[in-house]
C-alpha positions, 0 to 999 in steps of 0.5 A: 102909354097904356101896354097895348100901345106900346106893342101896337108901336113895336109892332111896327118896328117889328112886322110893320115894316116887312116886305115878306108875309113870313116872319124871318129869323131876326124878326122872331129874335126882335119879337123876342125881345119885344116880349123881354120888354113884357117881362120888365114891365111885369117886374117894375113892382120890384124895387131890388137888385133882381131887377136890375139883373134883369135890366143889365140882361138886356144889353149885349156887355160881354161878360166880365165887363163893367162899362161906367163911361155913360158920360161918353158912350153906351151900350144899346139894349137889344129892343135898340139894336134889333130895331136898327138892325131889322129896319137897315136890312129892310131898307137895304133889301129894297130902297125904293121911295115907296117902300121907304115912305114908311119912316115918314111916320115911324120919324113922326112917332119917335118925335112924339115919343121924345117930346113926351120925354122932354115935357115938349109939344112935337113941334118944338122937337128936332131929331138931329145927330148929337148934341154937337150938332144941336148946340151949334145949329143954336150958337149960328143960328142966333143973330147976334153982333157988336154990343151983345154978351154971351155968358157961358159956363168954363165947364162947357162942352167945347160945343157949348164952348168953343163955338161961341168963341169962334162965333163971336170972332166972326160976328163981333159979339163978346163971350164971358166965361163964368167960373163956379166954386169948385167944391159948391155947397148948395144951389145958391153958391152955383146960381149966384155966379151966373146972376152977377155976370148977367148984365144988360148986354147980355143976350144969351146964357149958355151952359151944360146941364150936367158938367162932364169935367166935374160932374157938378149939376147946375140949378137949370131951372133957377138958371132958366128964369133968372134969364127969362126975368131978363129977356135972356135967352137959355141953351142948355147942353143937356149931353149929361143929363137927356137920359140920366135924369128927368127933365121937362123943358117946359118946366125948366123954362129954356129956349134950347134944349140938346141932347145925345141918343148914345149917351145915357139915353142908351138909343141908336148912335148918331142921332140927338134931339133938339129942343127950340122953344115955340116962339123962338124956332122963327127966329132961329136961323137953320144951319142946313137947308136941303130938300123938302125946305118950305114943307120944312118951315110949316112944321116947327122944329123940323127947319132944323133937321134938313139934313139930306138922306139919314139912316131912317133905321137910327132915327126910328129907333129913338122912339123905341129907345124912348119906349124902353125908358118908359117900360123901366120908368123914368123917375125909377132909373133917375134913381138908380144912377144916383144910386149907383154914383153915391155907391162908387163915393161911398165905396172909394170914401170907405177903401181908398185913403185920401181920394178926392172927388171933384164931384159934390157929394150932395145928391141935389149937386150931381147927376151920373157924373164922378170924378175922383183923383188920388194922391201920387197917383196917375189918373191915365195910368190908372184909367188904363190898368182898371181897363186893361187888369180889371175889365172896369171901363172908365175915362180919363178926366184931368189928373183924375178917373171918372167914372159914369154908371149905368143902368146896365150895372150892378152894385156888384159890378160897383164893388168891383170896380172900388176893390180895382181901384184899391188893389192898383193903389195898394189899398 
């Protein structure tokens, strides 16, 4: 989108929605935030730390904290916070259905945004909570019974997991788990295990993009044809991955695509988008039907997104969430997480005898995602005292540490959390 669109589109978000013809206080902060915007897109010729400094100078991380749990939640940058906080207070001023008609289009806008993202055609698009609620509106929404298979990964998210198995109970459908290798060498080795469970019974392969228990990325669009080729169905959990790297659903090939805002896609809490395939949104059923049901039905995805009253201001500030990645640049903030990811490796590799990783070291088997363990050593306790001693913001994941950095980090922060790990371990 060329810059005058994009101001035309913040624009909006700003002044758009004023009830008032004088600008108040917050609406000359978000304006200046709308110009902070300006200035990294100017930047973007630069490829170094300067402007990634500039980057994480966006994002309201108080100082001395390094956040490395994208894998579960992130911070917003201020363009986010400043929308969500201007609409609210608008809406909370006057809540009338004519001052509020205006989300009709600022929801329609943010749909049009998250399609461009995802490679998908708007229709094809819902606006919904999280991935949670995406993954189950499909694994309910299928009709499934007696005599069918759904092959999921063991490393699932419980709602790509779980839900299937409590569905099945209901519906009589069986579930098989597929086990990966756990140290995966190549593509190959991922793939050839969801080929050799796949069987003529099979209705519905489902599994997560990116692993959050081990970070290993699976080969989703070999995936997602090895299925089509077998008139199998495809969901694939992308909690891990909307955000973190590039995806283009129509080149990958699925019928279900989720994914969470809070996550790497640093946009507004509670919302997530769902992705359902052109010809597969008549047959899927939708959990929620409420008001504005049979308008609902004429407009694709949307069937899935009759949800009662939302928060109008969550919702419009996908679009600027999405708007923020594009002044950045997709493919350049793929490349930085990498890069982030195989600094932390290299730097716990180099600093920390005999860690480990459950975490591949091929770039091409991993996104975001680390996970590292160390011997004799407690991976809560140390998740707890790289928090609690080194303001360094991890997670817990088994006997191990993961770690999950950002765009709002820097190499130096990456030092400091290797050199955290190294003192607590006596390194």
């Amino acid at each position: 989108m060329i810059m005058h669109d994009r101001r035309e589109f913040l624009g909006i978000l700003v002044g758009g929605a004023a009830v008032a013809a004088a600008p108040t206080a917050r609406e000359s902060v978000t304006r200046e935030h709308t110009s902070r915007l300006d200035r990294l897109a100017g930047a973007r010729a630069q490829d170094d730390e300067a402007f990634w400094q500039l980057v994480k100078r966006e994002f309201p991380t108080r100082p001395g904290l390094a956040m490395m749990n994208a894998a579960n939640l992130c911070p917003s940058p201020y363009a986010v916070i400043d929308t969500v906080a201007r609409l609210t207070r608008d809406v909370d001023a006057d809540a009338s259905f004519q001052n509020r008609g205006k989300f009709r289009e600022l929801r329609q806008e943010a749909r049009r945004r998250l399609a461009t993202h995802l490679g998908a055609d708007p229709e094809e698009i819902a606006i919904t909570r999280n991935t949670s609620e995406g993954n189950n509106t499909v694994v309910h929404g299928l009709t499934l019974g007696r005599g069918d298979e759904v092959v999921i990964w063991d490393q699932n998210h419980p709602t790509n997991n779980i839900s299937w198995e409590v569905q099945a109970g209901r519906m009589g459908f069986t579930v098989k788990k597929v086990a990966t290798p756990t140290a995966p060498r190549s593509e190959d080795e991922l793939a050839e295990v969801f080929a050799e469970a796949l069987s003529p019974r099979t209705k519905v392969l489902s599994f997560s993009h990116v692993s959050n228990v081990s970070g290993v990325k699976l080969p989703a669009r070999r995936l997602c044809r090895l299925a089509r080729d077998r008139g199998i169905l495809t969901l694939v959990d992308g909690a891990q991955s909307f955000g973190a790297i590039r995806v283009n659903v129509h080149e990958m090939g699925c019928d279900f695509y989720t994914g969470s805002s809070h996550k790497w896609f640093v946009g507004p809490k509670e919302a997530g988008v769902l992705y359902v395939r052109r010809d597969q949104i008549s047959d899927l059923w939708a959990n929620d039907v409420g008001v504005g049901w049979q308008g609902a039905l004429q407009n694709g995805a949307q069937k899935f997104e009759s949800l009662g009253q939302r928060d109008d201001a969550c919702v419009a500030a996908m679009g600027t969430a999405q708007e923020f990645h594009s002044t950045i640049g997709i493919d350049r903030m793929e490349r930085r997480v990498g890069a982030l990811a195989t600094a932390v490796m290299e730097g716990l590799r180099q600093r920390v005898p005999g860690v480990t990783f459950t975490t591949p070291s091929n770039p091409q088997l991993r996104a975001g995602v680390m996970i590292f363990s160390i011997p004799d050593t407690n991976g809560r306790d140390l998740f707890n005292r790289l928090y609690s001693e080194h303001h360094i913001a991890g997670a817990p994941s088994g006997a191990g540490v993961r770690l999950s950095p950002h765009i709002y980090n820097t190499m130096e922060d990456v030092d400091r959390a290797v050199g955290a790990v190294a003192t607590i371990v006596g390194a």
